[in-house]
C-alpha positions, 0 to 999 in steps of 0.5 A: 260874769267872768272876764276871758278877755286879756288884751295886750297893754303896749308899754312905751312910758306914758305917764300914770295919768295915761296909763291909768285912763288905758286900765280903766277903759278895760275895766270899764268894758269887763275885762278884768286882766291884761298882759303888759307888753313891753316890746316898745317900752325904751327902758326895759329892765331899767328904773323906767321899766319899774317905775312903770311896772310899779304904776300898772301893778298898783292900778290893777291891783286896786281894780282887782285885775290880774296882770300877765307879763310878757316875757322879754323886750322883744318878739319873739320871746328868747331874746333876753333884752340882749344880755345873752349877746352881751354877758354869755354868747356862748349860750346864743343859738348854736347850729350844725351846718354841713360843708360838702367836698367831693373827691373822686379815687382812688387818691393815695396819701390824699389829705384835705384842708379842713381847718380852712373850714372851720371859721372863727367861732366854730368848732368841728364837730366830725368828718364823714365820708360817704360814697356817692350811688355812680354820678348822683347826689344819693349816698351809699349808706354802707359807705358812710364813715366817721374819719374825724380821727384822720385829723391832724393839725387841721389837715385830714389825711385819708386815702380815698378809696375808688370811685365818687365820694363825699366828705361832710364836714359838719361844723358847730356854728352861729351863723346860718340861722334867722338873722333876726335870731342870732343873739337869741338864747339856745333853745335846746340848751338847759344851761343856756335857757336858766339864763335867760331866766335869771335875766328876765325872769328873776329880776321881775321876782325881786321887785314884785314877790308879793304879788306873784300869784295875787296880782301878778298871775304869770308870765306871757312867751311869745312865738318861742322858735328854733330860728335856725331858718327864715321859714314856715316850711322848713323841710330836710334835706337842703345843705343850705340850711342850718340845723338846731344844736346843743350838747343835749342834741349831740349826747342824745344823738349819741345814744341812738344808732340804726341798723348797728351803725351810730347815729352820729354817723349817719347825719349827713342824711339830714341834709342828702338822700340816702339809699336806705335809711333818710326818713328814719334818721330824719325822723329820729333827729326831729323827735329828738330836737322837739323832745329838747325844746319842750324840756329845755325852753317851755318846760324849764320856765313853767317851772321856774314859775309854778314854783312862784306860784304863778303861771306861764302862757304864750304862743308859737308860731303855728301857720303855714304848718311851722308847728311842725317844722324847724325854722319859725317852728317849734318842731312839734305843737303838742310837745312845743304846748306842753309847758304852756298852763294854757294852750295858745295860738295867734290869729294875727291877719290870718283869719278872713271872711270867705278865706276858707282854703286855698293861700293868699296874700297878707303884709306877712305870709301867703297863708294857707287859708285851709289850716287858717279857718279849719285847723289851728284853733282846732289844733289848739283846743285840742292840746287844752282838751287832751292835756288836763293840766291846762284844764280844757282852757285855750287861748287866741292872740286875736285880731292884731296887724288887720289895720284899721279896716279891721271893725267890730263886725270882723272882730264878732266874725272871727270870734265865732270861728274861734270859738266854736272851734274851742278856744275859750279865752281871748288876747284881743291885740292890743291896747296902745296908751301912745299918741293916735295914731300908733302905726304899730300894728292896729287896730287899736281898739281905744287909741286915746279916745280916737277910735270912733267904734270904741262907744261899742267895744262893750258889746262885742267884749259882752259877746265874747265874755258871754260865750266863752264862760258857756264854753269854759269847763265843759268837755268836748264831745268829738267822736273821731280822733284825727291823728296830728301829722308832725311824725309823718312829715318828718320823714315823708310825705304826710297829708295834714291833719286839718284836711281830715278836719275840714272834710268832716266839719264840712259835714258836721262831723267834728273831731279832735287832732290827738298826737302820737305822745298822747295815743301812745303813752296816754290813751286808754281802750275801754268799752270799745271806745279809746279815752285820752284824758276825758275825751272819748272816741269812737273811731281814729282818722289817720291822714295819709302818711308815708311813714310811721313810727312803730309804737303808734302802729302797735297801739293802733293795732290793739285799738283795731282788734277791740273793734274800735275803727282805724281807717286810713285816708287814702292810702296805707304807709309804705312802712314804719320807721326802723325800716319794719314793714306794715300790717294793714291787717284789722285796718280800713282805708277810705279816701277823704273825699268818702269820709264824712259817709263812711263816718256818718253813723259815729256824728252826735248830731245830723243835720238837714235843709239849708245848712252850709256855712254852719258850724258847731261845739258839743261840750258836757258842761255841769253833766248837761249838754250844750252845742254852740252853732255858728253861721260861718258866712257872710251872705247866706242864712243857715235853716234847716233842722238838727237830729240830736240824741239828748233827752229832756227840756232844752232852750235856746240861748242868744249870746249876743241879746243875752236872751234865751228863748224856746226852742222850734222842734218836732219828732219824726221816726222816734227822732228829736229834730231841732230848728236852726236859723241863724242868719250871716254873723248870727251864733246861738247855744242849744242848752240841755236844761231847764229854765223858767221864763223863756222868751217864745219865739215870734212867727214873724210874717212881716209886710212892709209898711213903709220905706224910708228913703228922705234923710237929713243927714250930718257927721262927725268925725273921729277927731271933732264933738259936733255934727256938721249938716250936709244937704244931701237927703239920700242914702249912698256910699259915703265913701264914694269919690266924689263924696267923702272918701277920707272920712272915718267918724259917724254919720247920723241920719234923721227921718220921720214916720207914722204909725197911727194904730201904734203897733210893733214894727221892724226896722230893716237897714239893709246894708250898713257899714258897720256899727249902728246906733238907733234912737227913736223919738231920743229913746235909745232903742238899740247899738248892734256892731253887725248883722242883720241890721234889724231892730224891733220899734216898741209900740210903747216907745212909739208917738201916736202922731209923728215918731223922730227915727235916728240912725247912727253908723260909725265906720272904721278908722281906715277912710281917714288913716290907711298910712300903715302897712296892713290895710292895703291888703284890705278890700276896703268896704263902703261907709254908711247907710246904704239900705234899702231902709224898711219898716216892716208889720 
């Protein structure tokens, strides 16, 4: 089997005794790669760093395993271990920043202290006039002037002219932006990014030529951003606000002009509202901008590395709708993604059991719960479908900042919702060879041998290595093409995509978000389908939007009138941007609550019975149909039946068990139906191919037999070898207050029983905080890290007299060490067994 696990490998110089025992522990669990991290490590780029470096690639090397380097001393990604600040400022982030003075004329031989405005380390870029609409902040976009050439020896001399104006001093400036940032390199500046090439990049060549494309696989580029603000919403329109700058801005600004007037002109409407032409500025200044971080940052580097024979991976800053945004953003995720060989995104706490929508609260954000759960991991797969240099490959940055509650169980949990939304390969976050405990963003999933879950890590890396090589090198099937809403938000009011996206996975109807570059420039209508790449649609979905650019509505068109449906959710767009007027004509509009019906007829799979909470992927895979389903909920079980349109023998494919079994079906009305049942936690594959010796399913018509309810029961924790009895026989809370609140470590729980005739039974544990180990008469039987806590009891393995039944449970690391600044956002779940315990016939 394949490994898509590459964890994070936290550096801070142990010695190669530790960090050698850290690799073998991944090894040893089937992960065959990792990314050096090396934000903590104290000699970054000095003999310290090397020696390690040196050590690491060394043991990989040995183990066969690839090595990934993250690409900076920092996070995010841009910082150059500070040689930018130190050796070339000039190439640091630049900003253009407007200063507003009001004037009211007319004012004769009027002149102005603009110099007094321009602070060290600056430069004046213009001075633009504009006249204010009477005694409100709109400005009168005929008025607007540049007068930059009025200046003398700082002074302007300008007359003004009757009535309320405003004069926009717009300054080329350091200051302003994320303070966290401000020695970052430009991310819009070709020049400014080669040297943060030569600083990070090329010493790391020198040292490790050989093994660049061997051992050395790539570099890794974490949340690369504009910075020019501290925000995920970031919106135009507030004079506050810095705005990214760069020669390469202004040059491609100078280019561009509207209704015959310069764009240069014009830019006071980034900040003011205009009378006639705010969204088409802002959506041209947004266009460019995230044209230049594509080009200049992301694009730059993957070349620099494809010319080295090795590959560029990362993330950005995606939530709260930043991928779309300035600020923590890149402007646009398809063209911030476009560099990156591997499409990527992070789940750092912001993926929670039952957070399906609405925002809450983590140590980070209040993150909005819908785009969490229902669109970024579609976002991201998407990209890795659409674009075929990244080969339908797509990454997560998973389970990093959830604190020690953070388990087994929620790590299976989330894995589900990433993967059945697409994503293939997992950074789990992270591996820290330092001292237990590391307060730096557990968990920490070996913590030098602290974490008392670590004994079943295998089985969850088994788990997710298992469905991700089913989900590697297939392609999506998605019937509807939802449009990617950055271009309408730049400029108006945009609905955003994953509201589409939610509304049909609700009703298993799933889609792909394509962006206006891939519809534009890339799709291609055949047989009343449109094709991007391989993907194949049947109909495009355009969230509501308030403005859109012209030669998406022209490529609509054509769509529309091969009989292919475009509908529009809610309303039609006011216009398109350049000020042209909208056709609706050969359109649809539907609101998006009547969607999924209107849609129904285009879904590849329909479903009924009991079936919310259930999730699914449809992938072609080696020219045979495949669908991955997941059950979504943590307390209720999905049954019902799926109709589906493939032909021929399929089976059932556990990925947890590993075990595939025959599938429960019927034809009704000319209609191949399929069973599901898959209960809270619980995943399976619908496989369209033949194979031999498959497990049937057994119709269990169980009765209880007998519950267990007297135990002797001891524990251990985390940090001792042995069990300590306790005189307490019955099953409760052990985290309980008046028990053991503090303890976070195994508690084993001892019973007999017996079973003369020697039959099969189950074991039903009931409710189980959270990783079980079952032993019965010494024989391990079986190690589950979730539920349902149900094991089957072999009549082989089974006494004829008495049987000794076991039952360990090992908690999370939380009872015992919650000092960090993650888990109090946690609602903190009991210890134990706490039953009922039943043997079922």
């Amino acid at each position: 089997m394949n490994s898509y696990l590459t964890p994070l490998f936290w550096q801070h110089h142990e010695s190669a005794e530790v960090l050698r025992e850290e690799i073998d522990k991944m090894k040893s669990v089937g992960i065959d790669s990792f990314i050096v991290e090396a934000r903590p490590h104290p000699d970054y780029l000095a003999a310290g760093w090397w020696e390690d470096l040196t050590i690491i690639i060394d043991q990989a090397k040995k183990r066969e395993m690839k090595v990934w380097l993250f690409d900076d001393s920092d996070y995010p990604s841009g910082y150059a271990n500070g040689l930018i600040e130190a050796s070339c400022p000039e190439h640091c982030k630049r900003y253009l920043a407007v200063r507003p003075l009001d004037a009211h004329g007319p004012l004769l031989d009027a002149s102005f202290l603009i110099g007094d405005w321009v602070y060290e380390g600056e430069e004046l870029v213009s001075v633009i006039a504009g006249k204010r609409v009477g005694s409100t902040e709109i400005i009168e976009e005929e008025t607007l002037q540049d007068i930059t050439s009025m200046i003398q020896n700082g002074r302007l001399y300008w007359e003004v002219p009757e009535g309320r104006w405003r004069l926009f001093i717009l300054v080329n400036t350091r200051d302003g932006g994320e303070p966290h940032t401000r020695s970052y390199v430009n991310p819009v500046s070709m020049k400014a990014v080669s040297k943060f090439i030569e600083f990070i990049y090329e010493p790391h060549y020198r040292y490790f030529k050989d093994d660049f494309g061997q051992t050395i696989a790539g570099f890794f580029s974490d949340e690369p951003r504009f910075g020019n603000a501290v925000s995920y919403e970031f919106e135009l329109g507030d004079e506050s606000r810095v705005l990214p700058w760069s020669e390469e801005v202004f040059q491609g600004l100078n280019k561009q002009s509207l209704k015959g007037v310069s764009l240069l002109t014009k830019l006071p409407l980034l900040w003011y509202q205009g009378d006639q032409t705010t969204p088409d500025v802002r959506y041209l200044y947004m266009d460019l901008v995230s044209k230049l971080f594509s080009e200049c940052f992301i694009n730059q580097i993957q070349d620099w590395c494809h010319e080295r024979q090795v590959e560029l991976i990362g993330h950005l800053i995606e939530e709260n709708g930043a991928h779309s945004r300035l600020g923590y953003g890149p402007g646009h995720f398809f063209r911030g993604m476009s560099g990156f060989d591997i499409a990527g995104m992070d789940n750092v706490c912001n993926l929670y059991p039952g957070q399906r929508e609405g925002h809450y609260k983590t140590h980070f954000n209040y993150f909005d719960g819908t785009f969490n759960h229902w669109g970024l991991a579609k976002l991201t797969s998407s990209v890795a479908s659409l674009d075929k240099n990244k080969k339908g490959r797509a990454l997560c940055e998973a389970f990093g900042a959830y604190g020690w509650s953070e388990g087994l169980k929620t790590m299976k949990w989330i894995t589900d919702v990433l993967c059945v939304r697409g994503i293939t390969i997992i950074t789990p976050h992270a591996f820290s060879p330092k001292e237990y405990p590391d307060l730096d963003c557990p968990p920490h999933f070996y913590a030098r041998g602290m974490n008392p879950q670590w004994p079943f890590f295998d089985i969850w890396s088994n788990y997710a290595n298992r469905v991700c090589e089913n989900l590697s090198e297939g392609r999506a099937i998605t019937p509807i093409a939802v449009l990617y809403h950055a271009e309408a938000q730049w400029g108006g009011q945009a609905q955003p995509f994953e509201a589409v996206v939610k509304a049909l996975m609700e009703n298993l109807i799933d889609s792909t978000v394509i962006s206006c570059d891939h519809l534009i420039h890339q799709s291609v209508i055949k047989k009343q389908t449109v094709m991007i790449n391989e993907m194949v649609f049947r109909a495009i979905v355009i969230p509501y939007s308030e403005y859109l650019p012209k030669d998406l509505v022209d490529k609509l068109k054509k769509i529309a009138e091969a009989g292919i449906p475009v509908y529009f959710c809610q309303e039609y767009p006011v216009r398109l941007y350049g000020g042209y007027p909208f056709d609706k004509t050969g359109f649809k509009r539907v609101l998006l609550e009547e969607l999924p019906s209107v849609l129904t007829n285009l879904a590849d799979i329909t479903g009924e019975g009991k079936l919310q909470g259930l999730s699914y992927r449809h992938y072609l895979k080696d020219d045979q149909h495949c669908y991955f389903l997941v059950n979504e909920q943590r307390d209720c079980q999905v049954n019902g039946w799926l109709t589906v349109e493939q032909k021929g023998p399929c089976y059932l494919y556990d990925p947890l068990n590993n075990v595939s079994f025959s599938p429960k079906e019927t034809v009704t009305a000319g209609k191949r139906k399929i069973a599901v049942s898959l209960k809270p936690y619980q995943s399976m594959f619908i496989m369209f191919s033949e194979k031999k010796d498959l497990e049937q399913v057994k119709e269990r018509k169980v009765a209880p037999f007998i519950e267990l309810d007297q135990w002797e029961i001891s524990l251990k924790s985390f940090d001792e070898t042995t069990f300590s009895s306790l005189a307490e026989t019955k099953l409760r809370n052990f985290s309980a207050p008046d028990w053991y609140p503090d303890f976070s470590g195994t508690i084993r729980y001892k019973t007999h029983f017996t079973n003369e005739r020697r039959s099969e039974l189950l074991l039903d544990m009931g409710r189980v905080y959270e990783v079980v180990r079952v032993l019965l008469n010494g024989q391990e039987i079986s190690r589950l890290i979730c539920p349902p806590y149900e094991v089957v009891l072999p009549s082989e393995k089974q006494l004829d007299g008495k049987n000794e039944l076991v039952i360990e449970v090992t908690n999370t690391l939380v009872k015992a060490n919650h000092t960090n600044i993650y888990d109090r956002y946690w609602p903190q779940e009991p210890s134990g067994l706490l039953g009922k315990v039943m043997l079922l016939k």
